[in-house]
C-alpha positions as CSV (number, residue, x, y, z in Angstrom):
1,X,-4.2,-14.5,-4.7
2,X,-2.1,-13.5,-2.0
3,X,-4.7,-12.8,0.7
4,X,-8.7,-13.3,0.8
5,X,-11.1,-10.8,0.7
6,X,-14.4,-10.6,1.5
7,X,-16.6,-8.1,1.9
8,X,-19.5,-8.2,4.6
9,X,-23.1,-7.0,4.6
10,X,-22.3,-3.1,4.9
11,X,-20.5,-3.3,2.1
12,X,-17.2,-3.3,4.3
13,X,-13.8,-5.0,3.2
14,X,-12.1,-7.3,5.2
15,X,-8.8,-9.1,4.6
16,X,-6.8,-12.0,6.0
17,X,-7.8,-13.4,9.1
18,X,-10.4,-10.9,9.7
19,X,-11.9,-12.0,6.3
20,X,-12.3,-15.7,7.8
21,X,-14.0,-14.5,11.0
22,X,-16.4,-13.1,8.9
23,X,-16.4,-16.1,6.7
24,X,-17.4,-18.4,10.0
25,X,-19.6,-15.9,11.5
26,X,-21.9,-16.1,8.2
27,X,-22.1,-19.9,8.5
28,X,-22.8,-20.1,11.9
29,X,-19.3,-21.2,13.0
30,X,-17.9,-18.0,14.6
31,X,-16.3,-19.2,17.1
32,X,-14.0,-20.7,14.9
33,X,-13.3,-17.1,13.6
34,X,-13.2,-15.7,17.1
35,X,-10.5,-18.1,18.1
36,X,-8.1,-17.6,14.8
37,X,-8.6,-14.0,15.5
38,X,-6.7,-14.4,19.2
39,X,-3.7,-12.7,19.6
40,X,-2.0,-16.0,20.2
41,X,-3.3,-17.8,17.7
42,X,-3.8,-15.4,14.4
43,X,0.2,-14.6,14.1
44,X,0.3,-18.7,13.6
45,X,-3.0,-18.6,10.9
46,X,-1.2,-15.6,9.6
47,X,1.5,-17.9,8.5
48,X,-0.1,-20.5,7.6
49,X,-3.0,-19.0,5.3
50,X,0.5,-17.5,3.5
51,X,1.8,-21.2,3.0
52,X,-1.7,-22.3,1.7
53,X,-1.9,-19.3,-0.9
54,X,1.6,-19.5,-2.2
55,X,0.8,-23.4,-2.7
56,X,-3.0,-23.4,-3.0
57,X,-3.2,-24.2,-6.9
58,X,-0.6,-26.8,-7.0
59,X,-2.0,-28.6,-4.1
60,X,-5.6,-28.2,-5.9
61,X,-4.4,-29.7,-9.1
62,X,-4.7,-26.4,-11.1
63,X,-2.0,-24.6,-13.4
64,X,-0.1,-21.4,-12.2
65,X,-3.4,-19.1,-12.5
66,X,-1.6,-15.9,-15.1
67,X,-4.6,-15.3,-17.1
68,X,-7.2,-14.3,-13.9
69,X,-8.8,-17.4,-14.6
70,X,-7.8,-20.6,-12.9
71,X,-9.0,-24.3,-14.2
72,X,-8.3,-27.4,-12.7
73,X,-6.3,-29.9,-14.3
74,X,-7.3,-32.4,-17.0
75,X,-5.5,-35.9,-16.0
């Protein structure tokens, strides 16, 4: 939960940032990914994709995700 993964048409593992570039690229929106993956910029995603993924479930209305399998919230 830490980091995303994703693994890429060869079968090839990519994590973080690198996993977003290829995110982008496969919807037609790599330039997005090019530009979080510049030196300038991806120290700054860096830290912010950590904010997001310590915080992701609360601020998706789920419950602390112990079991490997995440619900959202009832109200």
């Amino acid at each position: 939960m830490e980091e995303m993964h994703v693994i890429d048409e060869h079968d090839q593992v990519h994590v973080g940032v690198p996993a977003f570039n290829v995110m982008y690229t496969a919807v037609g929106l790599g330039w997005v990914g090019r530009f979080i993956s510049w030196p300038y910029v991806r120290p700054l995603m860096d830290k912010a994709y950590a904010v997001f993924a310590r915080n992701r479930l609360r601020w998706t209305g789920r419950e602390e995700c112990t079991t490997g399998r995440c619900a959202k919230k009832n109200d």
